[in-house]
C-alpha atoms as one frame of an Amber mdcrd trajectory, in Angstrom:
protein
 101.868 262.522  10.700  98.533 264.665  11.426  99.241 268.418  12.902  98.465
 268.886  16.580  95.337 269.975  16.905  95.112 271.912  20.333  91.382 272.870
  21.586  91.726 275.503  24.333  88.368 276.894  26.374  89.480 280.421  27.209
  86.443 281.652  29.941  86.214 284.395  31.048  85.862 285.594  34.598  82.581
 283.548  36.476  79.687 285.800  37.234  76.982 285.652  39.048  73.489 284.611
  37.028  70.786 286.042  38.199  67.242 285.301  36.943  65.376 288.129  37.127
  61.213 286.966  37.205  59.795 290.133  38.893  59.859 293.730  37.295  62.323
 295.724  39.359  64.469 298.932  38.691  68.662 298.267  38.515  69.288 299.105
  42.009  67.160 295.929  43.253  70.460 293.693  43.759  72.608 295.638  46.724
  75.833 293.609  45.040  78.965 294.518  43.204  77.550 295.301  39.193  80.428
 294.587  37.482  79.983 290.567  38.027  76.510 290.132  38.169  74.966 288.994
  34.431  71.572 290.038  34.316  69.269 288.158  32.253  65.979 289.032  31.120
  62.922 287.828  31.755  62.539 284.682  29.217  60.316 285.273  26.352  60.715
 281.775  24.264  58.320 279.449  24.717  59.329 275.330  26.576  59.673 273.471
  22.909  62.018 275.985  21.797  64.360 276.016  24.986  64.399 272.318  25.373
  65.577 272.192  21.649  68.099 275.158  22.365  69.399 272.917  25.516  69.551
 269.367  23.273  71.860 271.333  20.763  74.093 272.398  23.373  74.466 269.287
  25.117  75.197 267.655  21.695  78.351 270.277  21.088  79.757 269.660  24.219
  79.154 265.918  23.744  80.961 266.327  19.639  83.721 268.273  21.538  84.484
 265.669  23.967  84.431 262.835  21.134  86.795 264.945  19.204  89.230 265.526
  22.228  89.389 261.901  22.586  89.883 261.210  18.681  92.682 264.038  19.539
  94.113 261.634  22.299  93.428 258.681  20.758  95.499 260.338  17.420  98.767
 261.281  19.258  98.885 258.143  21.021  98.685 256.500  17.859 101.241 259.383
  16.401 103.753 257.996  19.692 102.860 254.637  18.803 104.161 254.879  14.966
 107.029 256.526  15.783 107.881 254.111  18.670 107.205 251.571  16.104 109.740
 253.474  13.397 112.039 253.678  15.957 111.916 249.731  16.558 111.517 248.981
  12.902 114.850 250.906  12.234 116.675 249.053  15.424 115.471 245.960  13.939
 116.629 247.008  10.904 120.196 247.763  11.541 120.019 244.563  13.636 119.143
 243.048  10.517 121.901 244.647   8.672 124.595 243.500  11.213 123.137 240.089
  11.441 123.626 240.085   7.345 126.855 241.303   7.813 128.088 238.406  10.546
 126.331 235.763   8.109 128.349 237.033   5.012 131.255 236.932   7.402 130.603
 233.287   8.424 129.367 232.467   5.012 133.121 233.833   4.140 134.896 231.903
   6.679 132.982 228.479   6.011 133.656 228.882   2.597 137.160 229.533   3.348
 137.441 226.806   5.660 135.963 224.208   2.840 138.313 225.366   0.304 140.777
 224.269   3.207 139.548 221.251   3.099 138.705 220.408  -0.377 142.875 221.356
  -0.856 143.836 218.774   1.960 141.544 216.176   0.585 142.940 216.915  -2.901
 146.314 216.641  -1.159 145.562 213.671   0.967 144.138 211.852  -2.461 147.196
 212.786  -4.341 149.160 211.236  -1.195 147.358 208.421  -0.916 147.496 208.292
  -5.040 151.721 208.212  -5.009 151.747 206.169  -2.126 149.469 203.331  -3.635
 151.558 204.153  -7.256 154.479 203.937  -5.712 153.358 200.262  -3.657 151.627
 198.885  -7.009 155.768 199.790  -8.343 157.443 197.921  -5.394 155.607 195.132
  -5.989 155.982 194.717  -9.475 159.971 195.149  -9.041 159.742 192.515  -5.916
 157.806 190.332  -8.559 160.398 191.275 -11.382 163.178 190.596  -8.963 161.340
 187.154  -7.855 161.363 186.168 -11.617 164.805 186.953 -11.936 166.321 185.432
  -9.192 163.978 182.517 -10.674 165.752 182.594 -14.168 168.964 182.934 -12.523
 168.486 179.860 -10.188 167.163 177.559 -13.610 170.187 179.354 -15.658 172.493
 177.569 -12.861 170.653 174.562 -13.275 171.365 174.457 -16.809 174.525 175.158
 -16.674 174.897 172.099 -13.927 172.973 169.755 -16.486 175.176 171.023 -19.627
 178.237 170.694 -17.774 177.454 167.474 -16.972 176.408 166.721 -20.540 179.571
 167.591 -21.709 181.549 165.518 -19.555 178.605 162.438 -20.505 179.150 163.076
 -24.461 182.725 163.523 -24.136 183.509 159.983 -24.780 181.235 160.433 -28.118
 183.809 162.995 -29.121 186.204 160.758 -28.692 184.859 158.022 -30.517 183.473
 160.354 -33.705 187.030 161.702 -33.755 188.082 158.499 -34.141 185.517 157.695
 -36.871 186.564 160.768 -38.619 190.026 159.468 -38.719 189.256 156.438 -40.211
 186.791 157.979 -43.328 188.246 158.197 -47.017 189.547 161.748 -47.646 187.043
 164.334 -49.150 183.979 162.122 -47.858 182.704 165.142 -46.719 183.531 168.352
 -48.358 183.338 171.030 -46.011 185.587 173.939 -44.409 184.348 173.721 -41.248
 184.840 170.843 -38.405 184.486 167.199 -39.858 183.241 166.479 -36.461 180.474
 168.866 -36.893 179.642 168.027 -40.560 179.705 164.234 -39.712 177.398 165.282
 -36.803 175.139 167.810 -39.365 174.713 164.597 -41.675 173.643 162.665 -39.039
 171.013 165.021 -38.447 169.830 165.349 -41.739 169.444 161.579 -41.837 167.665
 161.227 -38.707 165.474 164.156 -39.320 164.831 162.485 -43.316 164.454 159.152
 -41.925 161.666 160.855 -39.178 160.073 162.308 -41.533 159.770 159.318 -43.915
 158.199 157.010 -40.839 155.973 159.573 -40.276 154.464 159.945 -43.964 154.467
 156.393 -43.409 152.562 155.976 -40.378 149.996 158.713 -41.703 149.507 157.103
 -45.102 149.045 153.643 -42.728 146.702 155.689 -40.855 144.628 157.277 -43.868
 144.586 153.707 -45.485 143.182 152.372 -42.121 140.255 155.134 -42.119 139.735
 154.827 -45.741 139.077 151.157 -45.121 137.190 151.907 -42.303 135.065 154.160
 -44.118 134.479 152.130 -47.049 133.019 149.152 -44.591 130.832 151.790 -43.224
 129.562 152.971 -46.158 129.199 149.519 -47.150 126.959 148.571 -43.777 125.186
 151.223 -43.983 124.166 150.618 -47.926 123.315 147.325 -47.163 120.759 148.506
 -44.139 119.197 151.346 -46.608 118.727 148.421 -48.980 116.822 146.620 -46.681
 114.835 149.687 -45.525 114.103 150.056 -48.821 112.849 146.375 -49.689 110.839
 146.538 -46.759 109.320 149.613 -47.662 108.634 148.109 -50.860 106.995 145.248
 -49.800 104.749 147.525 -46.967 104.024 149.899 -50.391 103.239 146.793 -52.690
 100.846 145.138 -49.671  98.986 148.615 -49.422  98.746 149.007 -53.250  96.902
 145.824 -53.528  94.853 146.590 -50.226  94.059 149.948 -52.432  93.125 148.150
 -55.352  90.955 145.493 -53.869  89.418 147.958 -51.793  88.654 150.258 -55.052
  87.112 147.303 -56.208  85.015 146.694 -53.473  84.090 150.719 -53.695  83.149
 149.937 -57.483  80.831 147.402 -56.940  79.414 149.142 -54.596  78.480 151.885
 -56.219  76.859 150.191 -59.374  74.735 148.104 -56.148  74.360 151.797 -55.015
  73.354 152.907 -58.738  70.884 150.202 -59.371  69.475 150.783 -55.985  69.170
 154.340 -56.627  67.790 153.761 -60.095  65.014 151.568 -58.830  64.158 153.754
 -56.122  63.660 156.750 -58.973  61.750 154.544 -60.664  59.587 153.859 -57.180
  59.283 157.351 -56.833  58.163 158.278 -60.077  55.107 155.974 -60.184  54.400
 157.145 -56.235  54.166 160.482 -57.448  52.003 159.799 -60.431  49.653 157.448
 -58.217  49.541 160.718 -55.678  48.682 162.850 -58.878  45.874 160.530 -60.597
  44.724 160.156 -56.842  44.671 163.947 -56.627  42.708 164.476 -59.909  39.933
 162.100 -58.723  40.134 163.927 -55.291  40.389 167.397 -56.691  37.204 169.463
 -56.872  35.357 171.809 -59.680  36.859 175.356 -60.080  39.778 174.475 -58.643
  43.659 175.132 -59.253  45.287 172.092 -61.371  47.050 169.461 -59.976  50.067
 169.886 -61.899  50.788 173.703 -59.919  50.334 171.840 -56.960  53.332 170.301
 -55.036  53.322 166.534 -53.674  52.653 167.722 -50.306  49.958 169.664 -51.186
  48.509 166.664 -53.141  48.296 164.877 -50.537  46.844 167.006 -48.236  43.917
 167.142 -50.623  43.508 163.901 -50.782  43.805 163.711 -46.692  40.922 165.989
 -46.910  38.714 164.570 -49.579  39.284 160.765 -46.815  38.607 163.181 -44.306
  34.906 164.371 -45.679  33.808 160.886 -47.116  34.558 159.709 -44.054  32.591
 162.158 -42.484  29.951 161.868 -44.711  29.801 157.842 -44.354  29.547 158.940
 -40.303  26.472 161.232 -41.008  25.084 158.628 -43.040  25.499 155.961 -40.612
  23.775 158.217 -38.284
């Protein structure tokens, strides 16, 4: 900030200005002395005291200016430091405001952690509870299917309990079978009930097996013979696709032939033709040339460097002067 600059006008006690314009001796003025500023009689000439005055006016005018630039500075001095003194309100304001955001900023931050944990808590709830429900229902269905197999394990214990008591009269009447076989007519250390009953199976299953190769070789014999009349159709429509294609072929081979025939003698009628036609030509071009020769002037090129064309425009033009010169005659 600038110094203070103080102006001060120290004056001095006012006198009285007298303008002395007659000659006199000191004792003219009856007043006190002491405040009475004599002056003497002016000497300088108008130009120079008007220029004297214009100077003076203009200090006094440049000391007023600078009092106000004086004013005008410490107002703008109060000013600044008014505006410092805001500027450092504002900014401890600021720094308190910073301090409440980072405090909030805290807390929020806080308070989401809160929440992220109960939401992790909730979905690990919710995540056990649905685990737990997805278990319960598979043991309800487990439990379902077991009362299930226990019901149709009742069931078959009903229908084998009642098969037993049906096939208990075939016990009786294989033991009684047994009883009346030759001794060692099956060898075995077990129950003769239960071998008789093991051979019987082995028969059935042998005699099962047996119709079955049968009915598959009956069945393979069947499609064989099917086949065969297939294959025997379908050779005998080829072989008449074939003939027929044969006879079509034959037809347009002799079409061909009578048709290169016809194509034969037409070109040895073509050949003739053309050789009588060359021979035409050849005696119109040697009439046009002899023709030429009579028509052709002294000094001139041959005939024979001339074309046809040209030949006969020279003979157009030797028609074309006789028969002008039979028109002049005429005339």
């Amino acid at each position: 900030m600038a110094a203070h600059r103080l102006y001060r006008l120290e004056l001095e006690d006012p006198k009285e200005n007298v303008f002395v314009t007659q000659l006199g001796g000191d004792n003219s003025y009856d007043g006190d002395n002491t405040n009475v500023q004599r002056y003497a009689v002016v000497k300088e000439s108008a130009n120079k005291l008007l220029e004297t005055g214009i100077n003076t006016l203009q200090s006094t005018l440049l000391l007023k200016k600078e009092i106000e630039v004086d004013q005008a500075q410490n107002e703008l001095d109060d000013k600044r430091a008014e505006f410092a003194r805001r500027m450092q309100a504002c900014t401890e304001r600021r720094v308190e405001l910073e301090k409440k955001q980072q405090m909030i900023k805290d807390r929020i931050q806080k308070f989401e952690k809160f929440l992220k944990e109960n939401e992790a808590k909730r979905k690990r709830a919710i995540q056990k509870y649905q685990l737990e429900h997805k278990a319960r229902e598979q043991k309800t269905v487990e439990l379902e299917l077991l009362k299930q197999q226990l019901i149709e394990f009742q069931e078959r214990n009903k229908r084998l309990k009642m098969l037993v008591e049906r096939y208990a009269m075939f016990e009786k009447f294989l033991q009684s079978v047994v009883e009346r076989l030759p001794d060692k007519y099956l060898e075995t250390n077990d129950s003769i009930i239960r071998a008789l009953m093991m051979r019987h199976q082995t028969l059935n299953s042998t005699n099962r097996r047996l119709l079955k190769q049968l009915h598959v070789a009956t069945d393979e014999i069947e499609k064989r013979h099917q086949r065969y009349l297939e294959i025997k159709q379908a050779s005998e429509h080829q072989l008449l696709i074939f003939n027929g294609e044969i006879a079509s072929k034959q037809s347009k081979l002799e079409s061909a032939i009578n048709k290169g025939n016809t194509l034969l003698q037409e070109l040895a009628d073509n050949s003739n033709i053309k050789r009588s036609q060359s021979q035409l030509l050849g005696q119109i071009c040697m009439a046009i040339g002899n023709i030429a020769e009579h028509c052709q002037r002294k000094h001139a090129k041959p005939i024979s460097s001339l074309s046809h064309v040209q030949q006969l425009s020279k003979i157009q033009e030797f028609i074309e002067e006789k028969e002008e010169i039979q028109r002049m005659v005429k005339q």
